[in-house]
Legacy VTK file of the C-alpha trace (Angstrom):
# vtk DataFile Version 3.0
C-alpha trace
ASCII
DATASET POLYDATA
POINTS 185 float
19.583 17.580 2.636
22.185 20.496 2.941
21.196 22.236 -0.457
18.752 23.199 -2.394
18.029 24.001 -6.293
16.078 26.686 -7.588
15.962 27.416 -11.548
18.983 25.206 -11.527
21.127 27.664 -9.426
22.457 25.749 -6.329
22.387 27.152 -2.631
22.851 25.636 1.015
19.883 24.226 2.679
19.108 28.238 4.467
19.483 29.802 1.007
22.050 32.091 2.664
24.904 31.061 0.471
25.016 31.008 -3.462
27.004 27.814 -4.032
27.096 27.575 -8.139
25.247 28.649 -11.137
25.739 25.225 -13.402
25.431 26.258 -16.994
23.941 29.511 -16.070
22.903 31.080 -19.909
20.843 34.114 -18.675
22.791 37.451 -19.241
21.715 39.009 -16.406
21.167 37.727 -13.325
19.472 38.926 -9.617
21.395 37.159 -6.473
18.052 36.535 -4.040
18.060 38.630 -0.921
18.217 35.573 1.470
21.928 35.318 0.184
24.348 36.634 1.970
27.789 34.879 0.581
28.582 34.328 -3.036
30.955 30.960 -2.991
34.230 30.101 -4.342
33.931 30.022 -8.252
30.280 30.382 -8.067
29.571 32.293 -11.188
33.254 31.114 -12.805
33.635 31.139 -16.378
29.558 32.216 -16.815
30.404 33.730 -20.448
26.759 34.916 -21.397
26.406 36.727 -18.076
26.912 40.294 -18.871
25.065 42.197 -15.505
24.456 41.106 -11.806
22.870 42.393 -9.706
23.982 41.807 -5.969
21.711 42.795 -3.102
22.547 44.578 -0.059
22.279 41.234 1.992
25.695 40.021 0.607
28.580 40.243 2.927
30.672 38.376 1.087
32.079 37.555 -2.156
34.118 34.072 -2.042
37.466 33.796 -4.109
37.046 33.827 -8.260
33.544 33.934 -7.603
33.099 35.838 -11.248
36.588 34.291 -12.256
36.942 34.506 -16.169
32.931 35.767 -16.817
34.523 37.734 -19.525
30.906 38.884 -21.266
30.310 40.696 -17.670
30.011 44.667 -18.185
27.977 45.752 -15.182
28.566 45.088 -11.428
27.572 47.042 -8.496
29.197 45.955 -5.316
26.584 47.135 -2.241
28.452 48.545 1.300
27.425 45.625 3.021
29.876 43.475 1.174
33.135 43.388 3.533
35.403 40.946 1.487
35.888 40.238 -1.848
37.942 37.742 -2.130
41.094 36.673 -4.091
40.732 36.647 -8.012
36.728 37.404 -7.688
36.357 39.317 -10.751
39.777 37.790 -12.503
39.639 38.335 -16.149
36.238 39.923 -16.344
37.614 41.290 -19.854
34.140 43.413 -20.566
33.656 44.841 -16.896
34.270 48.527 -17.744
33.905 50.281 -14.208
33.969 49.000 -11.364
33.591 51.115 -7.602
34.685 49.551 -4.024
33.137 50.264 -1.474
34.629 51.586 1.976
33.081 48.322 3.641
35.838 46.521 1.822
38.976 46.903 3.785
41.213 45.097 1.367
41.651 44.576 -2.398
42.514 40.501 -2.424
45.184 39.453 -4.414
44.507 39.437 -8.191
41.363 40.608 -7.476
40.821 42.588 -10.867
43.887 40.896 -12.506
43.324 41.062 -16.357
40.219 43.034 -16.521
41.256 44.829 -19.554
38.378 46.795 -20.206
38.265 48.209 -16.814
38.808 52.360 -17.796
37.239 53.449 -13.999
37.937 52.253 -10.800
36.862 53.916 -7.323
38.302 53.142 -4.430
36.584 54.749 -1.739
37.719 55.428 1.673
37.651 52.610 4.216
39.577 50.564 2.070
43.215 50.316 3.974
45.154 47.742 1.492
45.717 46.980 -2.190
46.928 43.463 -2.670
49.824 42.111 -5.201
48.611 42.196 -8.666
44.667 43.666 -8.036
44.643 45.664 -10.919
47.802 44.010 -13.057
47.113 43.984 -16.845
43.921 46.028 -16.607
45.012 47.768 -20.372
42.294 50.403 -20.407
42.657 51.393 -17.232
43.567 55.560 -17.594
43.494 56.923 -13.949
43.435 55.873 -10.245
42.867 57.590 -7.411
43.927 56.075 -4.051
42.005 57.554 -0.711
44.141 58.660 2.442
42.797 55.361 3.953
45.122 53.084 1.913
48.610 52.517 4.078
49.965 50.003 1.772
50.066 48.980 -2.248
51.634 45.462 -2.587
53.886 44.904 -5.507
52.535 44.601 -9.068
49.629 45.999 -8.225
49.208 47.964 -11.196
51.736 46.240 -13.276
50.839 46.475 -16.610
48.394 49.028 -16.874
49.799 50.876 -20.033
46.622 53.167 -20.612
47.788 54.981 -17.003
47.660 58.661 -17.295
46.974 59.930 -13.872
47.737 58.435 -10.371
46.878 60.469 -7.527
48.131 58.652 -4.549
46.714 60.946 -0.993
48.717 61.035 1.798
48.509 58.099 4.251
50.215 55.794 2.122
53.254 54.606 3.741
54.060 51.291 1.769
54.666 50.950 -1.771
55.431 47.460 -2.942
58.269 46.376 -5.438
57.220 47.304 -9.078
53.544 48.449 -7.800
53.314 50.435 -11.114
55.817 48.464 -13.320
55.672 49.036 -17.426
52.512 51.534 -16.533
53.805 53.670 -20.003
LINES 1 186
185 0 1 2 3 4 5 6 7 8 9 10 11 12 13 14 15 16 17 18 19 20 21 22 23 24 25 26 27 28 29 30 31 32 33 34 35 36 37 38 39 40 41 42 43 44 45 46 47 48 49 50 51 52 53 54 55 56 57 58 59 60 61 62 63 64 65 66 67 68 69 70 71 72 73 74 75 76 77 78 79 80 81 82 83 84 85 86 87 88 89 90 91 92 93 94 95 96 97 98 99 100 101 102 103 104 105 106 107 108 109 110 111 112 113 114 115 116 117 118 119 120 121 122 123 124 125 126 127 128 129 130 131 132 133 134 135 136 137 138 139 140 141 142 143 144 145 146 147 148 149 150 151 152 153 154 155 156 157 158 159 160 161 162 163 164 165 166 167 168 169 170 171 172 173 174 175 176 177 178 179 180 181 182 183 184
């Protein structure tokens, strides 16, 4: 047997990696400290799931791991997670504040796309690269500040975000992609 089941939440055989939630209907939920990877579209499209809580085992969060869990308001991300990968939190419409750690070294593509109650975001230093799109269409999002660690912001990175009143971008940035901050009114 390579997996194993416990309260109907699937993991590998070691119980090292969270492989998929099923029909997950608890709102919050506590990621076991044995894990440390959350798989590709683990938790996707979990829309009762409104807080989890991720220990400090977790190194890894696969692509759209939370994809579309649109009822999800609180996440902390821990420092020992080092990527988060692309469209994790995709449409998370209810997350409201979200911080990244300086583990992380890149935002992933699309990684916050259309999480449009996001109003905070902290990026802290370590973090060297925003991706295309990470934070396009995140509506409510009202001000950014980018540490000297990020060189580059791909394009459309914060396309879309209309509620932006305050960018401070600190020096070390020496890329900024096409239309990085396109129809931000």
């Amino acid at each position: 047997r390579n997996y194993c089941s416990e309260d109907g939440v699937l993991y590998d055989k070691g119980k090292t990696t969270l492989v998929y939630v099923g029909n997950l209907t608890k709102e919050s939920f506590t990621i076991p400290s044995s894990v440390t990877r959350i798989a590709v579209c683990a938790f996707k499209g979990c829309k009762t799931l409104t807080s989890i809580t991720i220990p400090a085992s977790v190194n890894n969060i696969g692509r759209s791991a939370f994809n579309s869990c649109t009822g999800l308001t609180s996440v902390t991300i821990p420092n020992s997670v080092k990527t988060i990968g692309t469209s994790a939190f995709y449409n998370c419409a209810g997350l409201t504040r979200v911080t990244i750690p300086g583990s992380v070294t890149r935002i992933e593509q699309d990684t916050f796309k259309g999480c449009s109650g996001l109003t905070s975001v902290t990026i802290s230093a370590g973090v060297t690269s925003i991706e295309s799109g990470a934070f396009r269409d995140c509506t409510s999002l009202t001000s950014v500040t980018i540490p000297g660690s990020v060189t580059s912001i791909e394009g459309y990175a914060f396309a879309y975000c209309s509620a932006l009143t305050s960018l401070i971008i600190h020096d070390g940035t020496t890329s900024i992609g096409i239309s990085a901050f396109m129809n931000c009114t």
